[in-house]
C-alpha positions as CSV (number, residue, x, y, z in Angstrom):
1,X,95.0,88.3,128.2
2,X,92.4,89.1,130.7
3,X,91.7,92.6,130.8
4,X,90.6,93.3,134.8
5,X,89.7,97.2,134.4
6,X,86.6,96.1,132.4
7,X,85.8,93.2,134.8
8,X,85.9,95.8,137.7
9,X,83.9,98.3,136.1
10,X,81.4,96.2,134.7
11,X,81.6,97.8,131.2
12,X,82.7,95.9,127.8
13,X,84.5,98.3,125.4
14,X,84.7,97.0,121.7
15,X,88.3,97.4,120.5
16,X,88.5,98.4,116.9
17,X,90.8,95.8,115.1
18,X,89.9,96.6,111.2
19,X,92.8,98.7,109.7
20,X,90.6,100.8,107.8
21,X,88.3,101.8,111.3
22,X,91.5,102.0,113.1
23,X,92.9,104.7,110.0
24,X,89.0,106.2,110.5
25,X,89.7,106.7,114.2
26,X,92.6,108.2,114.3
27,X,92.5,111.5,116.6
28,X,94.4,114.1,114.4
29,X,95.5,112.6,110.7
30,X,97.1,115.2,108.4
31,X,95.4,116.9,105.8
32,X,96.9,114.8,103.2
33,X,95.9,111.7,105.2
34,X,92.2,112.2,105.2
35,X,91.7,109.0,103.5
36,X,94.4,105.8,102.7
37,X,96.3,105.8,99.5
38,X,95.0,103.9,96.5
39,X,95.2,100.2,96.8
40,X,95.8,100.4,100.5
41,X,92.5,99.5,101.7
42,X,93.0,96.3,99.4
43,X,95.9,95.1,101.0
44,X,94.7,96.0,104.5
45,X,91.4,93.9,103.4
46,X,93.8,90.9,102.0
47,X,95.7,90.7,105.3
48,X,93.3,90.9,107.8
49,X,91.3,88.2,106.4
50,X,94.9,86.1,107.1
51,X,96.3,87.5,110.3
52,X,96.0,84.6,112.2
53,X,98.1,82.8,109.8
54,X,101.9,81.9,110.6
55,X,102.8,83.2,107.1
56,X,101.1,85.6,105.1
57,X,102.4,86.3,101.5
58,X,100.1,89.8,100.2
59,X,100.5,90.4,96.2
């Protein structure tokens, strides 16, 4: 998708696409939800590494 507003103002903005810097970025998390729950980061590791694939089977 091409994404005019950056063309236009000249400026590149990095998106964040890692779950664990998008969980990290998040404005206002909980006080419980300071950091993921055990294992998450794991699973968040596992299936980023396959996104792009058509199926994706996480143990």
């Amino acid at each position: 998708m091409l994404d005019l507003l950056s063309k236009l103002s000249g400026l590149a903005h990095n998106k964040i696409v890692e779950p664990q810097e998008i969980f990290i970025s998040l404005p206002s998390k909980a006080g419980k939800y300071k950091s993921p729950y055990y294992g998450q980061e794991t699973v968040w590791n596992k299936w980023f590494k396959q996104r792009n694939d058509k199926i994706i089977l996480l143990k």
